[in-house]
Steps between C-alpha positions, in 0.01 A plus 500: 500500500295646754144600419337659843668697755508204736675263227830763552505450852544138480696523230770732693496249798823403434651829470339602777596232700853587403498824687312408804749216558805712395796480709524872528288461844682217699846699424366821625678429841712821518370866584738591181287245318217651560636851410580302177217392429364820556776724281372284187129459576421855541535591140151246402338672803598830309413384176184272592359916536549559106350216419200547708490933356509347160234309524341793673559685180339250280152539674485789640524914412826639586497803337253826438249586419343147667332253324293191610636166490392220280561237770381632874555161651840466380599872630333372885708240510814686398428795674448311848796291438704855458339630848639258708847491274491847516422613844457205721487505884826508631449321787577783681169744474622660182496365148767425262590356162611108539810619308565767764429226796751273318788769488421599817499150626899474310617741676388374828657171413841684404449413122637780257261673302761725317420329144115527564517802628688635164247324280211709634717789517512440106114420443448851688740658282413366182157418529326286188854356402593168579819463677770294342507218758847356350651854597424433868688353787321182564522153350409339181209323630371832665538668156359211322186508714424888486554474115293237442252638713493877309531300149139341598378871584704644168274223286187683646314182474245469768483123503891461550453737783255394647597099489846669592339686793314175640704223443848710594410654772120495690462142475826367582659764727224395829682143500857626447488754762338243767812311413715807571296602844584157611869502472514878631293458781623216645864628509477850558333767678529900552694575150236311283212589658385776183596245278236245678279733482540563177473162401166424715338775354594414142398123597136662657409690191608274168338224662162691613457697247805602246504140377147464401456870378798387236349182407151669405694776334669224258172353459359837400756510270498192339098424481558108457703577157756152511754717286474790807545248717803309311695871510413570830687142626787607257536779651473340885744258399737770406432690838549182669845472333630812600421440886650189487850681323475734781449241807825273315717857520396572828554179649828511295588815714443347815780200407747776357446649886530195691831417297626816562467518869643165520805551328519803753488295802722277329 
């Protein structure tokens, strides 16, 4: 098993070799592919927020009267990691949340964002309660993801979340999205170009500074413990899994598309 931070990066090389070389970017040939791709992936941009306010949570005072922090350098590096996530340039001389930028960039691409849009409208309504995912209109893998993703915050423990946080989504997501910004790029302009920006920015900050400020939060965490450690690749590999389920159902979508539109012109 692993026993340093850097032992569960190479030991996730294959996995993560699985998703960079996924087939899920050399079929994205269609503008309805990428609306696809977009329908599904939405809900981890939604949820990647939770995840990141739990975490918050665990370090920092969120309620009143205030009360100093046992861990200032993990609250830094959480708190400028929520900034950017938060209220990010928008490319346009106002700021934004990255979710907002990535339904804004859907419905500039002519993806629906009915079911997103209803899940929000839920968390507004019901705040604190965890929406049953299985209850909504999107696939299993979709469901799958967001559930695994809210069981890690329902366990409360801060090195699942935080191995969860790093290995799921700030370390990996910089190569997957160059893979992404490739295909888009190069085959469309105009419709796409939020979503490219999107992307860039997303690509811009993990690698400069998200990534890193994730890594030395684990470390924090851990403190060179090999049993901290061991959980926190457990709990990558997990993360890992659940990506990989929802780039299979995705690319599965595409197909089901293509067949369709076939046996239409057929």
């Amino acid at each position: 098993m692993s026993r340093t931070i850097s032992e569960i990066s190479d030991s996730l090389a294959p996995m993560r070799a699985q998703l960079i070389n996924h087939p899920i970017y050399s079929h994205m040939s269609e503008l309805r592919h990428v609306q696809l791709f977009m329908e599904h992936h939405v809900y981890a941009v939604w949820d990647f927020m939770s995840l990141l306010k739990a975490l918050q949570r665990k370090f920092g005072c969120f309620q009143l009267p205030w009360t100093p922090s046992a861990n200032p350098a993990a609250v830094r590096l959480l708190n400028e990691i929520a900034v950017c996530e938060e209220s990010d340039d928008d490319g346009r001389g106002g700021y934004s949340s990255h979710f907002a930028m990535y339904r804004n960039a859907m419905t500039a691409a002519g993806a629906s964002t009915v079911s997103i849009d209803h899940l929000v409208d839920y968390a507004i309504r019901f705040p604190g309660q965890r929406p049953n995912f299985d209850s909504l209109d999107v696939s299993d893998s979709v469901s799958l993801f967001m559930s695994s993703t809210f069981d890690v915050i329902d366990r409360n423990d801060t090195i699942e979340m935080a191995a969860t946080f790093l290995y799921g989504r700030e370390d990996l997501l910089p190569e997957l999205f160059t893979k992404i910004v490739a295909e888009v790029s190069r085959e469309y302009s105009g419709d796409l170009d939020d979503f490219v920006y999107y992307l860039d920015r997303h690509i811009e900050v993990d690698e400069g500074h998200h990534g890193p400020a994730a890594v030395r939060l684990l470390e924090l965490i851990c403190e060179g413990n090999r049993k901290r450690v061991e959980r926190a690749h457990d709990a990558a590999v997990h993360a890992l899994q659940a990506r990989i389920r929802l780039w299979d159902e995705i690319l599965a979508e595409y197909k089901r598309y293509s067949n369709e539109t076939n046996k239409r012109l057929v």
